[in-house]
C-alpha positions as CSV (number, residue, x, y, z in Angstrom):
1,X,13.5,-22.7,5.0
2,X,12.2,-20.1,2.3
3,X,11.9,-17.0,4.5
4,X,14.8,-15.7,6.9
5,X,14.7,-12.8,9.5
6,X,17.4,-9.8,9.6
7,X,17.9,-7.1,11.7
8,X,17.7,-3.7,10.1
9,X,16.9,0.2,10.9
10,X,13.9,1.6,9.4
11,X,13.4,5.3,8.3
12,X,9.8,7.1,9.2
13,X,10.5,10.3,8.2
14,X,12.7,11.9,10.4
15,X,12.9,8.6,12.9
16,X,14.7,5.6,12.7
17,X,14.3,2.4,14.5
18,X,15.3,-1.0,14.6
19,X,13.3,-3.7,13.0
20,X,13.5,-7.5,12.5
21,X,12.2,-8.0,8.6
22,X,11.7,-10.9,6.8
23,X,13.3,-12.0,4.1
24,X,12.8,-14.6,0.8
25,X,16.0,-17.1,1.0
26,X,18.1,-17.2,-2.1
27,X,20.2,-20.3,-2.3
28,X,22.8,-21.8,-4.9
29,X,21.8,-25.1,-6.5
30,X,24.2,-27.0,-9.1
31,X,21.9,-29.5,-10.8
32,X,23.7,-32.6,-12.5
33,X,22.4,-34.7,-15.1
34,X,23.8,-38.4,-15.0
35,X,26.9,-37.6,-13.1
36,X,27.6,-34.5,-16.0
37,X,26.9,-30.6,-14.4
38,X,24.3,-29.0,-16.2
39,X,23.8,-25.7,-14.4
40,X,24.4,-24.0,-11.2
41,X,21.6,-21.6,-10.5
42,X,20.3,-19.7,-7.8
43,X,16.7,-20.1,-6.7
44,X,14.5,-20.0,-3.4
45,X,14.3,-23.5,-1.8
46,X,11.2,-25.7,-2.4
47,X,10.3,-27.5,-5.2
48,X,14.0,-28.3,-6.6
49,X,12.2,-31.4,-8.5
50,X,10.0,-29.8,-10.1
51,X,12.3,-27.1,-11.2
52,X,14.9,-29.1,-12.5
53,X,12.6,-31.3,-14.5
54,X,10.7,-28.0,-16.0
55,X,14.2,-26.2,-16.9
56,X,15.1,-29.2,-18.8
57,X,12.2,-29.1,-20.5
58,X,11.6,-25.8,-21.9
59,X,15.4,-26.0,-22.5
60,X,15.1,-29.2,-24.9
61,X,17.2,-31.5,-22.6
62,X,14.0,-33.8,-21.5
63,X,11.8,-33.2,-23.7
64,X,9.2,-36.3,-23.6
65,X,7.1,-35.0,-20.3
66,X,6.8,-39.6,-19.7
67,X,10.3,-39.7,-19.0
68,X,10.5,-40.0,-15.3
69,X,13.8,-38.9,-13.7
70,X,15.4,-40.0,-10.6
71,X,16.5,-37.3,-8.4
72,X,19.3,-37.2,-5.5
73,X,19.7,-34.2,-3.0
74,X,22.4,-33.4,-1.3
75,X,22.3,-30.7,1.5
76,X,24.3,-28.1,2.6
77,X,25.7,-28.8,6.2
78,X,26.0,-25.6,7.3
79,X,22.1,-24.9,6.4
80,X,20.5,-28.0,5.7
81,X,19.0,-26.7,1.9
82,X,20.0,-29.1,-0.5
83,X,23.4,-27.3,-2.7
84,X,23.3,-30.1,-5.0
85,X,20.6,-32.0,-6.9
86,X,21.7,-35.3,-8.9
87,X,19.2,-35.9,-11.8
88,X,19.7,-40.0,-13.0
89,X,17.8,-40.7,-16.8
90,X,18.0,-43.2,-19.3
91,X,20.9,-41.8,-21.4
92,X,18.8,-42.4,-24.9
93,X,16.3,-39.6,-23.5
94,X,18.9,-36.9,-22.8
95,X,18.2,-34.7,-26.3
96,X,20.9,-32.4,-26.2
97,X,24.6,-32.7,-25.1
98,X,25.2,-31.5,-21.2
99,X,28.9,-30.9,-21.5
100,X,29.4,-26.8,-21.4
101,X,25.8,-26.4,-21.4
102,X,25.9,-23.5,-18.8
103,X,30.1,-22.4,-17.8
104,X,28.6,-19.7,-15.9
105,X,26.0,-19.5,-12.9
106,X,22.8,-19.4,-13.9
107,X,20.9,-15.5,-12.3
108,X,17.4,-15.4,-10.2
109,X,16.8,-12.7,-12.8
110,X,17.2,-14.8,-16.2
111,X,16.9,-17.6,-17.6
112,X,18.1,-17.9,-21.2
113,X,20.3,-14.6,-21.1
114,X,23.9,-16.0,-21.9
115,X,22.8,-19.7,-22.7
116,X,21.4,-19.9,-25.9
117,X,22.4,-18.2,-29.6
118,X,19.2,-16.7,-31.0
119,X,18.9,-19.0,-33.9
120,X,18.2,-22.0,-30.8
121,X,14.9,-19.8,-29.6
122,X,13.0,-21.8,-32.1
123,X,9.8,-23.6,-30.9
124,X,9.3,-27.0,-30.6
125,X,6.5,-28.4,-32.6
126,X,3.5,-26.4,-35.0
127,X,2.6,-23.0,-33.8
128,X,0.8,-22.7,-30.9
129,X,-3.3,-22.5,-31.3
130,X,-6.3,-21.3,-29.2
131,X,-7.7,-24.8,-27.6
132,X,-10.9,-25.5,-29.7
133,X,-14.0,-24.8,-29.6
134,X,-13.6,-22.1,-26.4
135,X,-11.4,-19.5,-25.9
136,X,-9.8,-18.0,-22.4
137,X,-12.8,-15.8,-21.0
138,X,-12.2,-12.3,-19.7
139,X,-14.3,-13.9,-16.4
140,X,-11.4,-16.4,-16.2
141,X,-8.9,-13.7,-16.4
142,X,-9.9,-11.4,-13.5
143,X,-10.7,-14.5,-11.5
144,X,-7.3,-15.4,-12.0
145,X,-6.2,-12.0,-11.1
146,X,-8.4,-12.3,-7.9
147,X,-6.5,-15.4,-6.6
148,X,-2.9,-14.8,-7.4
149,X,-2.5,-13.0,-4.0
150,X,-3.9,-16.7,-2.3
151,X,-1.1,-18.5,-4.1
152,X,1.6,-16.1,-2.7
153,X,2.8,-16.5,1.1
154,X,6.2,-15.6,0.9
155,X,5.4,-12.5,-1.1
156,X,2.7,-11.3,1.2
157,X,5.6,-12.1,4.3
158,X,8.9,-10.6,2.3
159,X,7.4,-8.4,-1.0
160,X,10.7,-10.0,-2.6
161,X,9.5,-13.0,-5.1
162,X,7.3,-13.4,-7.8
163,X,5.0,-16.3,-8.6
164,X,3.3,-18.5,-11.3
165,X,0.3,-19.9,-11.5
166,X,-0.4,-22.8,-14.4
167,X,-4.5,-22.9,-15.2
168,X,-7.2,-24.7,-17.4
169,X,-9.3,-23.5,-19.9
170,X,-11.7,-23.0,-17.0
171,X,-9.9,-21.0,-14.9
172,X,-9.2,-23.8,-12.8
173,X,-5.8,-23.5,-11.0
174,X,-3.4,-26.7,-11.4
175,X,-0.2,-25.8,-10.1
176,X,1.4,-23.2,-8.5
177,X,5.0,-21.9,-7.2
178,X,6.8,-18.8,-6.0
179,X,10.5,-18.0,-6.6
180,X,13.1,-15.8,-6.0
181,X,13.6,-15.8,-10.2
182,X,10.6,-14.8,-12.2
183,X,11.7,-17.8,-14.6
184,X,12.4,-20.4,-11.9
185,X,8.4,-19.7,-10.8
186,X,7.2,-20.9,-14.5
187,X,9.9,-23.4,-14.8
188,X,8.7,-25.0,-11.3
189,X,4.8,-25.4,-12.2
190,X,5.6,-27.2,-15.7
191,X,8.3,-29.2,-14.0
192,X,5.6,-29.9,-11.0
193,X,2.7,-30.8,-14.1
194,X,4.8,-33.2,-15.5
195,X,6.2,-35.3,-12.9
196,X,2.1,-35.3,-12.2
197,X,1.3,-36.2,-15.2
198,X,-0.6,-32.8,-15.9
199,X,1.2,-30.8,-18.5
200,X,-1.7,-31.1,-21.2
201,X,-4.2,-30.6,-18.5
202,X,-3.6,-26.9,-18.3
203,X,-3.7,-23.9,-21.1
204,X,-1.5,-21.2,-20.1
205,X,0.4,-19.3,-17.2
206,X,-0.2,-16.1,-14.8
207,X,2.6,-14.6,-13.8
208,X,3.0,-11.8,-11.1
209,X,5.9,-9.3,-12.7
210,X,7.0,-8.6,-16.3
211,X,6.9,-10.8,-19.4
212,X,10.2,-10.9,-21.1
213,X,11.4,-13.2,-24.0
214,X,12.4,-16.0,-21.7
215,X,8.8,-16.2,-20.0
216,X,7.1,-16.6,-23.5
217,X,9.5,-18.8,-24.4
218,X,8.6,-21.4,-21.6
219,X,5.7,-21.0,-21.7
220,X,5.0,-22.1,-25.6
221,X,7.6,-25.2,-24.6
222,X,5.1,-25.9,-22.6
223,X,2.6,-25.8,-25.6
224,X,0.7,-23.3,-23.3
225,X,-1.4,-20.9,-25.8
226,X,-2.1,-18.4,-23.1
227,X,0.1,-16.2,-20.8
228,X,-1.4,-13.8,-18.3
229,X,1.4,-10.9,-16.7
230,X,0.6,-8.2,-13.8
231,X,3.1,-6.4,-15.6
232,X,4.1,-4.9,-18.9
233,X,5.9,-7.0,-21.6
234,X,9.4,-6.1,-23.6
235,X,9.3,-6.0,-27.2
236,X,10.9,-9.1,-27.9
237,X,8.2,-11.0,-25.9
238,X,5.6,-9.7,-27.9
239,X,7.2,-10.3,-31.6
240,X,8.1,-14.3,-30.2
241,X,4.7,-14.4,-28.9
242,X,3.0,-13.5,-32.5
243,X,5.0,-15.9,-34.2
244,X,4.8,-18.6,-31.6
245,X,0.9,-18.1,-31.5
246,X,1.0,-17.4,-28.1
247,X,-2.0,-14.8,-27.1
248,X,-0.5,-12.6,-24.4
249,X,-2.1,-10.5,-22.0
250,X,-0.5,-8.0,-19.6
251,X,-0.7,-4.9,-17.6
252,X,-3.3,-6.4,-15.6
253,X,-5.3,-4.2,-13.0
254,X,-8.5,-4.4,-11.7
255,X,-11.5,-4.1,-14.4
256,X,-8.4,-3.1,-17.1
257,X,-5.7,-5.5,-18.9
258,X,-4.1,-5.0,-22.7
259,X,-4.0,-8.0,-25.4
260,X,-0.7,-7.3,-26.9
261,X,-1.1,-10.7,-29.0
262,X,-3.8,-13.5,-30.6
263,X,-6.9,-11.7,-29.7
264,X,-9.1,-14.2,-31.2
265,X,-8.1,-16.6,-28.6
266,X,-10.0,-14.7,-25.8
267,X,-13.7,-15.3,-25.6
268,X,-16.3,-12.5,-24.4
């Protein structure tokens, strides 16, 4: 269940009336790692897998996309959504202590705000670089534009969640996800690449709203070189994408976008 009805009054003008709207669900989730609590976060239901095994990822808990984990859910009686997901993994792969990871609950609107002191936002690995012998075209760009709205059926039924859409150098769309958190989207197609073994398959990221300093972050975790945004990007994105070699391009419309970092990585 990822969309729920509500009664409401709409204003038309000077009318009202009552209406029956749709809207996205938002749902708790505490996600455990090897009996230990790592984080309770809220995030629209679907997926739960593939989000917990990205977030551990781009957070440096899993880092080895072979390591396979085994995943429990237990559900909610009252709805039936799962309130609780067990992760089980070899104890030699967990990279970073769980214990106090998260004390507080994790928002739909961040994902590293409160979690991490800046001096951890460090990236895994050489700088990022444009995948050789090609760059991203601008034709692969607008046809990513062109088929977000495809990928989105709970936006197009509620308007209230964003999604995030994982491509190849070719334009070619691997995985996508919506959620009611901008980060839980990117965390669920990196998480959904590598229990599928896909993760080097693809180059980059479109999002649907704003790039913030989180969003880049994944994103180069996930060694992606490219990250494509409807919407504008904060400052901070912009000065970690630079030194992450991440090229970023944002404020996308039709026939008009801005490269706010790497140009050379974009071909003609």
């Amino acid at each position: 269940m990822r969309i729920k009805l509500f009664k409401a009054t709409q204003w038309t003008g000077a009318e009202t009336r009552s209406v029956e709207d749709r809207l996205p669900v938002e749902a708790v989730l505490q996600i455990k790692v090897n009996g230990v609590p790592y984080t309770t976060t809220v995030r629209t239901p679907g997926a739960d897998h593939a989000l917990a095994r990205g977030l551990m990822h781009t957070e440096g808990v899993l880092t080895g996309p072979e390591i396979r984990p085994e995943f429990r859910e237990i559900a909610d009686p009252a709805t039936g959504i799962a309130g609780c997901l067990e992760v089980s993994v070899p104890a030699a792969a967990v990279a970073k202590p769980l214990a106090d990871r998260r004390s507080a609950m994790g928002s739909a609107s961040c994902g590293l705000c409160g979690i991490r002191e800046p001096e951890e936002l460090e990236l895994r690995g050489a700088p990022l670089v444009a995948p050789p012998g090609r760059g991203l075209s601008r034709a692969c760009v607008a046809q990513l534009l062109d088929a977000l709205p495809d990928h989105q059926p709970i936006f197009q039924a509620t308007g209230g969640v964003h999604a995030a859409l994982a491509f190849s150098i070719d334009g070619t769309i691997l995985s996508s996800h919506e959620d009611i958190g901008r980060h839980n989207a990117v965390d669920k197609v990196i998480g959904d690449l590598i229990l599928r073994e896909q993760l080097a398959s693809a180059c980059g990221v479109l999002v649907s709203g704003r790039v913030s300093y989180e969003i880049v972050y994944k994103a180069c975790q996930a060694r992606w070189p490219y990250l494509i945004a409807v919407s504008a990007p904060s400052s901070l994105a912009i000065e970690m994408a630079e030194a992450f070699g991440l090229c970023v391009v944002a404020f996308c419309r039709p026939r008009r976008a801005t490269v706010y970092s790497h140009p050379g990585y974009l071909a003609d």
